[in-house]
C-alpha positions as CSV (number, residue, x, y, z in Angstrom):
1,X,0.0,0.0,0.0
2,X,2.7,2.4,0.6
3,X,4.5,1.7,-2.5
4,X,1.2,2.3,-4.6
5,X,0.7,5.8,-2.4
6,X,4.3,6.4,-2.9
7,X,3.9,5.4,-7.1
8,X,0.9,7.7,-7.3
9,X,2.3,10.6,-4.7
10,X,5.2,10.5,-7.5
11,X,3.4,10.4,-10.7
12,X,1.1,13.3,-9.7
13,X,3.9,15.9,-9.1
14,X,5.7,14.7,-11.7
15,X,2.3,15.6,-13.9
16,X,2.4,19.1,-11.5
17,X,5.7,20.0,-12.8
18,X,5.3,18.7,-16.5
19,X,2.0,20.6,-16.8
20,X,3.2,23.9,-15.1
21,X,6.2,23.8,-17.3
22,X,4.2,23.5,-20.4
23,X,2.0,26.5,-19.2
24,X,2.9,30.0,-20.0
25,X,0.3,30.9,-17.1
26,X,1.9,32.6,-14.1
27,X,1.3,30.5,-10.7
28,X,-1.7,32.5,-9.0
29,X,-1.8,31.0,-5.1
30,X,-5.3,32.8,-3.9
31,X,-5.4,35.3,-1.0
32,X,-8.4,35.9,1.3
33,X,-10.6,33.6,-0.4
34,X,-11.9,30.6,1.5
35,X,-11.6,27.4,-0.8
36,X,-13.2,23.8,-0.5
37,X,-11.6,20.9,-1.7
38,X,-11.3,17.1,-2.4
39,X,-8.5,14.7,-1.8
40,X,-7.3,11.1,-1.9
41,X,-4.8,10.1,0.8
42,X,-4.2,11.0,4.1
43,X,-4.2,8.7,7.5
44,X,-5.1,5.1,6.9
45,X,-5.5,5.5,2.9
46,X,-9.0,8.1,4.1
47,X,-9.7,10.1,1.3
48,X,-12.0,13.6,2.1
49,X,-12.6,16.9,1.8
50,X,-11.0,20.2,3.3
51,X,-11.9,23.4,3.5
52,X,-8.9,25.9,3.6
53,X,-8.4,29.7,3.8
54,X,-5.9,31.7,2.6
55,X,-4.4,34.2,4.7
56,X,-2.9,35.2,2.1
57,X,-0.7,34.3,-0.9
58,X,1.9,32.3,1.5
59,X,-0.3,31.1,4.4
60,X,-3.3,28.7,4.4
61,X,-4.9,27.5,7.5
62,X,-8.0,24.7,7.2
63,X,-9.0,21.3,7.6
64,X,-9.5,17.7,6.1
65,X,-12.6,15.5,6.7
66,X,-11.8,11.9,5.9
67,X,-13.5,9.2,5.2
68,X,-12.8,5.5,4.2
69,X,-15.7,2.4,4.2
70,X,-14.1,-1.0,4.1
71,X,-16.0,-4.6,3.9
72,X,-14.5,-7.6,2.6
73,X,-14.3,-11.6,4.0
74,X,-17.4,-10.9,6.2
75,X,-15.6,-7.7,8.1
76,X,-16.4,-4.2,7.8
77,X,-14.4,-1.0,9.2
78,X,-15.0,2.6,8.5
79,X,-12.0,5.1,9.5
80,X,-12.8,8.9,10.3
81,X,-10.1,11.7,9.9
82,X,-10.3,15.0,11.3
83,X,-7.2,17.1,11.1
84,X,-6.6,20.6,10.9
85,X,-3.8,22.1,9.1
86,X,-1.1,25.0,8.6
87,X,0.1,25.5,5.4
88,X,3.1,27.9,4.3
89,X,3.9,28.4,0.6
90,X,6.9,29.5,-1.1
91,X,5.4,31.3,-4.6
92,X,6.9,30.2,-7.4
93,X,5.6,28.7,-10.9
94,X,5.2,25.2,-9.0
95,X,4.9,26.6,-5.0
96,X,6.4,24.4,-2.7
97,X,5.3,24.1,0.7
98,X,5.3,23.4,4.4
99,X,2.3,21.7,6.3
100,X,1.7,20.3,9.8
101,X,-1.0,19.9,11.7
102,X,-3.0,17.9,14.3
103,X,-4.6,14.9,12.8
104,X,-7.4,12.3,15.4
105,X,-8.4,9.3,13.6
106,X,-11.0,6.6,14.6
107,X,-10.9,3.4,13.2
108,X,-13.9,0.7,14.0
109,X,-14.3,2.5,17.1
110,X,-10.4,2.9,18.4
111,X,-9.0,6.5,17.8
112,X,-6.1,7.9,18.1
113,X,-4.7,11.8,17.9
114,X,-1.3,13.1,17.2
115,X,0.9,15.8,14.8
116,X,2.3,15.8,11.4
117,X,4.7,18.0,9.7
118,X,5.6,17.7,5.9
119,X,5.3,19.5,2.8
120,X,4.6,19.3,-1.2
121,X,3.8,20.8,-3.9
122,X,0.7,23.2,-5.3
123,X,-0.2,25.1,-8.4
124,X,-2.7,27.0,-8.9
125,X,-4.3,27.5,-12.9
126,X,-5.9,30.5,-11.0
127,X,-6.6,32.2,-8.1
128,X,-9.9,29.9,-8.0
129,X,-8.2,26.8,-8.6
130,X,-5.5,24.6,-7.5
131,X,-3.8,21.3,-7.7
132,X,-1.6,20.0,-4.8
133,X,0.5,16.9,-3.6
134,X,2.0,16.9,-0.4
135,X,3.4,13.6,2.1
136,X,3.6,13.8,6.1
137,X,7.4,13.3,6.7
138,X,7.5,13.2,10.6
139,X,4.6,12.1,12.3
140,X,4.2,11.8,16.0
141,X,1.4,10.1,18.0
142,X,-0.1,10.9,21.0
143,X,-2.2,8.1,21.9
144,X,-1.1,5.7,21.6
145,X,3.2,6.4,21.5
146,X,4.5,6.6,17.8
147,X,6.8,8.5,15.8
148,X,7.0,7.5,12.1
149,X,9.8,9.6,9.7
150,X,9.9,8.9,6.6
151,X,7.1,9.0,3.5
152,X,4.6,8.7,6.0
153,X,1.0,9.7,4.4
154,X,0.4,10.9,0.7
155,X,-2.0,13.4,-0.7
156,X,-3.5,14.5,-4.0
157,X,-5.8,17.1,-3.9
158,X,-7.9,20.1,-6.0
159,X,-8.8,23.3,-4.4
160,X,-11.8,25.4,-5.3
161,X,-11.6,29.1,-3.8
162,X,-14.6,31.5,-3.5
């Protein structure tokens, strides 16, 4: 599983890059707009939603709402994310970022709660619209114990801003 997120993580900035190469279009990160968005990824493979704000062209601030339904040899689980997010970008054709955030996940009942820090990529085709991949580096849990570092969680998202 974590060689396809790592594949697919891969392939998608790749794409990022190629396509905002090709584009004559200046990167346009938004600024005091509030955005909604949709993404594949995050803790235990639960892809979401996320609502974000930017600040302004550097600094984003939001959330992601995840969700993942599994059922297979007569066992089901469903695992709920909720994590909410800072986001600092460094403008550029393809603006790289920072990110970290709190994440609490609850799977089949259990949760648990602890921090991430990593970073990725964005572009934005507009100041409506916007493309980004990012992976969780270092994260630590709370409950219970755990600190992973490394390519921890992968994401692939669009951004819609008002």
């Amino acid at each position: 599983m974590l060689k396809a997120t790592f594949l697919f993580l891969f392939l998608s900035l790749a794409i990022l890059f190629q396509a905002a190469s090709a584009s004559a279009q200046k990167n346009a990160p938004p600024s005091s707009q509030f955005g909604v968005g949709i993404l594949t990824g995050g803790s235990g493979g639960a892809s979401g939603l996320e609502g974000v704000f930017a600040l302004n062209q550097h600094m984003q601030v939001g959330t992601l709402f995840g969700l993942q339904l599994q059922s297979g040899g007569g066992e089901s689980s469903t695992t709920l994310e909720f994590a909410p997010f800072f986001r600092y970008q460094f403008v550029s054709t393809v603006s790289p970022f920072l990110q970290g955030g709190l994440a609490i996940v609850s799977v089949g009942g259990t949760s648990s709660s602890g921090m991430f820090l990593g970073g990725g990529l964005a572009y934005y085709i507009a100041e409506t619209f916007g493309i980004h991949a990012d992976v969780d580096i270092l994260s630590v849990g709370f409950s219970p114990s755990l600190i992973t570092f490394g390519w921890a969680n992968g994401r692939v998202g669009v951004d819609w801003f008002l």
